[in-house]
C-alpha positions in Angstrom: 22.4 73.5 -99.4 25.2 74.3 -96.5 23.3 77.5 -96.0 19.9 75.5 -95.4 21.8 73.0 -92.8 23.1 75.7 -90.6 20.1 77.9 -90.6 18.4 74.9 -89.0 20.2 75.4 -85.7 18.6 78.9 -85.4 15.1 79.7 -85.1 13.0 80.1 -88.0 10.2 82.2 -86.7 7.4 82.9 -89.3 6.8 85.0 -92.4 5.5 87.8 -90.1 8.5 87.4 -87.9 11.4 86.0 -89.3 13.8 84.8 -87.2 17.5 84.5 -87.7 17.7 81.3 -89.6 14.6 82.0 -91.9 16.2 84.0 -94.4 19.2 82.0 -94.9 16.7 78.9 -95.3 14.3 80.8 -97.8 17.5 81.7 -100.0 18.8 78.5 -99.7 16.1 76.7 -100.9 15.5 79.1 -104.1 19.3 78.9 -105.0 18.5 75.3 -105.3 15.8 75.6 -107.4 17.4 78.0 -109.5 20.8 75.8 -109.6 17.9 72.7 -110.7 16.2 74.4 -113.5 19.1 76.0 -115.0 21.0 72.3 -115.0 17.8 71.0 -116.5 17.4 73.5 -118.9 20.8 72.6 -119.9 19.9 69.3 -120.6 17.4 70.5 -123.5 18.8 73.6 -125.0 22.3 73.4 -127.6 24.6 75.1 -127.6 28.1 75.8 -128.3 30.6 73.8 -126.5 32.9 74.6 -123.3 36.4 75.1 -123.8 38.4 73.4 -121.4 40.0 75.1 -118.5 43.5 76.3 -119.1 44.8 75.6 -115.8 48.2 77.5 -116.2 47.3 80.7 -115.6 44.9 79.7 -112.8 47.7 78.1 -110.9 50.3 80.5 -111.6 47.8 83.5 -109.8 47.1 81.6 -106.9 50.9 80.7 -107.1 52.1 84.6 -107.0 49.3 85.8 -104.1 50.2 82.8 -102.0 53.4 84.0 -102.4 52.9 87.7 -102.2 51.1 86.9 -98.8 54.3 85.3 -97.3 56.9 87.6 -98.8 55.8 90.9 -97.8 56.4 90.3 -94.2 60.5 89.9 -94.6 60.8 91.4 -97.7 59.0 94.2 -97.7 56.4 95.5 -99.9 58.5 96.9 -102.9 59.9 93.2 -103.2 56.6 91.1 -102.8 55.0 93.3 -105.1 57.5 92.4 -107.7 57.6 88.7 -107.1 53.2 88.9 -107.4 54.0 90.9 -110.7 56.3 88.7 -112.2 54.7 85.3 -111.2 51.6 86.1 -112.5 52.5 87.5 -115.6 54.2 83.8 -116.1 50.8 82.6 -116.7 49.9 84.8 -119.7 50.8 83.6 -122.9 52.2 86.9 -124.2 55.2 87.9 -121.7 56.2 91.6 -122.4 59.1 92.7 -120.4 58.6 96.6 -120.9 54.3 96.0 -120.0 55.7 93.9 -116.9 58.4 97.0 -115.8 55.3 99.5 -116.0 52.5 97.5 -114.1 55.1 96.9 -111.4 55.8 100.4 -110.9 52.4 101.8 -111.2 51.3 98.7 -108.6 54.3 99.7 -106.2 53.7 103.7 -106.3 50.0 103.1 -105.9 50.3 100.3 -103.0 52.9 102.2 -100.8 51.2 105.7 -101.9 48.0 104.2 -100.7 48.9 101.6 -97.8 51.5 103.2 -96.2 51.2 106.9 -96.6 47.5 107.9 -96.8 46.2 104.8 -94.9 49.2 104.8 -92.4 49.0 101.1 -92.9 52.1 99.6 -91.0 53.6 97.9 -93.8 57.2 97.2 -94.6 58.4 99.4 -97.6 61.7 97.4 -97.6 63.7 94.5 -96.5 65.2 95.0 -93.3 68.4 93.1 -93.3 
């Protein structure tokens, strides 16, 4: 629907020459229809039913790359890594200490390996206090 209301500020030329808003419109339109029929279709068919949403280890995710995002700038990448490990493993249901150690250090050998050595990405591998 959003994609149909801004493709009517450009042109929409014809089939023979689209112009920039035609494909956007076209799409649109079937991602509607499909969206319709699939709701309707919904409507008729049985099935087995949703479980709800577990919201825990949604939040707890969001929670550790929101945090990851402003802690690597002081803290350096080494840190921030392990406060995005550690968060997010909060939101499991299974927290193993020794799994959490070893996906920390494979995450910070591969990120500075990767960002700052063979990328020459100007990240901070430390704090610098």
């Amino acid at each position: 629907m959003i994609a149909m209301l801004e493709a009517r500020n450009y042109s929409m030329g014809t089939a023979a020459r689209m112009g920039p808003g035609y494909l956007p419109y076209i799409l649109g339109g079937i991602l509607i229809l499909l969206g319709l029929m699939i709701s309707a279709r919904s409507l008729w068919l049985g099935g087995e039913a949703i479980e709800p949403i577990v919201l825990r280890p949604l939040l707890l995710v969001t929670i550790s790359v929101v945090a990851f995002t402003f802690m690597v700038g002081p803290l350096g990448l080494v840190l921030a890594t392990l406060a995005l490990v550690v968060i997010s493993s909060l939101g499991g249901f299974e927290f193993r200490l020794r799994e959490v150690f070893l996906l920390y250090v494979v995450l910070v050998a591969l990120a500075v390996g990767l960002f700052v050595y063979i990328l020459s990405v100007s990240f901070r591998v430390w704090p610098q206090w």
